[in-house]
C-alpha positions in Angstrom: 21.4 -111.9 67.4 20.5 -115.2 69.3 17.8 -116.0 70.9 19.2 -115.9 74.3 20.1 -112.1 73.7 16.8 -111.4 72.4 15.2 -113.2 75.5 16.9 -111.8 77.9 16.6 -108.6 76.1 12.7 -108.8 76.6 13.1 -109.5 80.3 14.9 -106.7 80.8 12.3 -104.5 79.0 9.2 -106.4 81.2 11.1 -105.7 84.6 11.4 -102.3 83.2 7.5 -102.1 82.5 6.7 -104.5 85.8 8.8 -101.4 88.2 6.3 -99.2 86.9 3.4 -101.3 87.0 4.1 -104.1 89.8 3.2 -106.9 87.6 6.5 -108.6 87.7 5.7 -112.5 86.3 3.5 -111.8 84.0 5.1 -109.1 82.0 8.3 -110.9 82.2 7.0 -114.1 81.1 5.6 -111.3 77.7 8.9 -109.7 77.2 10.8 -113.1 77.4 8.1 -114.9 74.9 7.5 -111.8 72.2 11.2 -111.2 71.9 11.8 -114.7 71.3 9.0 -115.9 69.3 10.5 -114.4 65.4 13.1 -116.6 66.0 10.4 -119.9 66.3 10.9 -120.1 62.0 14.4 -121.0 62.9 12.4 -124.7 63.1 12.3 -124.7 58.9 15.7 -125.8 59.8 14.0 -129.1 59.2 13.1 -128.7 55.8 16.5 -128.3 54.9 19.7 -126.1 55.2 18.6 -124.3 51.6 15.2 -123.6 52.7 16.3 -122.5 56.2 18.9 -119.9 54.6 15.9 -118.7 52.2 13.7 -118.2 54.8 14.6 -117.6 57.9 14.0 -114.0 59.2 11.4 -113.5 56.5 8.1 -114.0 57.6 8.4 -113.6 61.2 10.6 -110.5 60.9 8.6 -108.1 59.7 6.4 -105.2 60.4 3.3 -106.8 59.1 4.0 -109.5 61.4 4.9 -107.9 64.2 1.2 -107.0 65.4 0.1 -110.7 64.9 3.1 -112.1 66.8 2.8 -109.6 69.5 -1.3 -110.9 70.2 0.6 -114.6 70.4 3.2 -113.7 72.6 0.5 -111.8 75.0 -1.8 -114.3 75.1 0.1 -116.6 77.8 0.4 -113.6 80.5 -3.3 -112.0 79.6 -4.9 -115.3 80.7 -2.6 -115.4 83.5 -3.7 -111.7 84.8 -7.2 -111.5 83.2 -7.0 -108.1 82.7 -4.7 -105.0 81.6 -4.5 -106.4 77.9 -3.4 -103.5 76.6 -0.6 -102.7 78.4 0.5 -106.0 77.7 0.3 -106.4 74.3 1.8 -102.6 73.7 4.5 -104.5 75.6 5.2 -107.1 73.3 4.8 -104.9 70.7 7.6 -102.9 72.0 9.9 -105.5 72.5 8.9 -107.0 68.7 10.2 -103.8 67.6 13.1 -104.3 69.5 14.0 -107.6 68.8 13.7 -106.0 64.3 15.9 -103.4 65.9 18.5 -105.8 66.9 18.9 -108.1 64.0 19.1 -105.3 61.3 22.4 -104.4 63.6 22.9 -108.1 62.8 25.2 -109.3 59.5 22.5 -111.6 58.9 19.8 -109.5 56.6 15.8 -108.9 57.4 13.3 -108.4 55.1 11.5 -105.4 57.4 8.7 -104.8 54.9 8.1 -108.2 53.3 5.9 -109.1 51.4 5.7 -105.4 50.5 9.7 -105.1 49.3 12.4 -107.7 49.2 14.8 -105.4 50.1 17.6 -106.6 52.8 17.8 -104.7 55.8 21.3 -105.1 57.8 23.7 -102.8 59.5 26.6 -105.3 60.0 27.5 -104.2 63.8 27.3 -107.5 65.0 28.8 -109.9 62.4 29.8 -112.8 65.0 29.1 -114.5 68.1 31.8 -113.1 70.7 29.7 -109.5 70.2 26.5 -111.2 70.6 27.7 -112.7 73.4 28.9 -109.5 74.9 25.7 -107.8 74.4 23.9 -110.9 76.1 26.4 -110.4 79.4 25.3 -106.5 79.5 21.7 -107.3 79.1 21.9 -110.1 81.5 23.8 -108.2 84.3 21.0 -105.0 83.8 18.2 -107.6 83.7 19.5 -108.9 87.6 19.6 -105.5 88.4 16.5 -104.7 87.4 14.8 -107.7 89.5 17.5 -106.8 91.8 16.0 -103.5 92.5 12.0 -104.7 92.1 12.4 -107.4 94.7 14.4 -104.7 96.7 11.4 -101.9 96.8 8.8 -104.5 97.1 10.2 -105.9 100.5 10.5 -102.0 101.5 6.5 -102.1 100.8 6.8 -99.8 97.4 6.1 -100.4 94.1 8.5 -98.7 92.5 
């Protein structure tokens, strides 16, 4: 998946959270960040197209380093809020599961339990852009709603 799917994704799982919670910014701004940040090795891109394809979706898509990348992608919103921690790191931990989830229904293969076992992980569901791109539209249009709806019950005085 891209990263736009993946982001958007996120939001839609932090407004989801942020209904329950009233925390809208913050946990938005974790979604957003921990379902994009796997995709920051995409920047090994630099060192070559061979490295890049050897790579990419190694490291940063695993469950080892799912716990680790959730703490990073937390860190922006816990600062902001100062407190609640938990709730948002299980947050980006969620959505770091998701975002695995999402690329083993991808053509392109993960390596879920690296450096454990090399094995390939990928469903092949999603094997071009015009399905990724329908999947983006579906997330975007339930992520609106979402806000939608929290903007809606907060100007009626609830917190949904």
């Amino acid at each position: 998946m891209d990263v736009a799917t993946h982001a958007m994704t996120g939001m839609l799982i932090g407004s989801a959270v942020a209904l329950r919670k009233g925390r809208l910014y913050p946990l938005l701004l974790t979604g957003a960040a921990a379902s994009a940040i796997p995709d920051l090795d995409a920047f090994i891109r630099i060192a070559g197209s061979d490295y890049f394809f050897k790579y990419h979706r190694v490291f940063t898509h695993t469950i080892f380093a799912a716990p680790l990348l959730a703490a990073l992608a937390s860190l922006p919103a816990w600062i902001w809020e100062k407190k609640g921690y938990l709730l948002i790191y299980l947050l980006a931990f969620a959505v770091l599961l998701v975002h695995l989830g999402m690329d083993v229904l991808c053509m392109w293969p993960i390596r879920l339990f690296y450096p454990l076992g090399n094995k390939d992980y990928a469903l092949n569901l999603f094997n071009n852009k015009d399905t990724s791109m329908i999947v983006l539209f579906i997330v975007t249009i339930a992520t609106l709603g979402m806000l939608y709806y929290h903007n809606w019950m907060e100007a009626k005085g609830e917190k949904g």
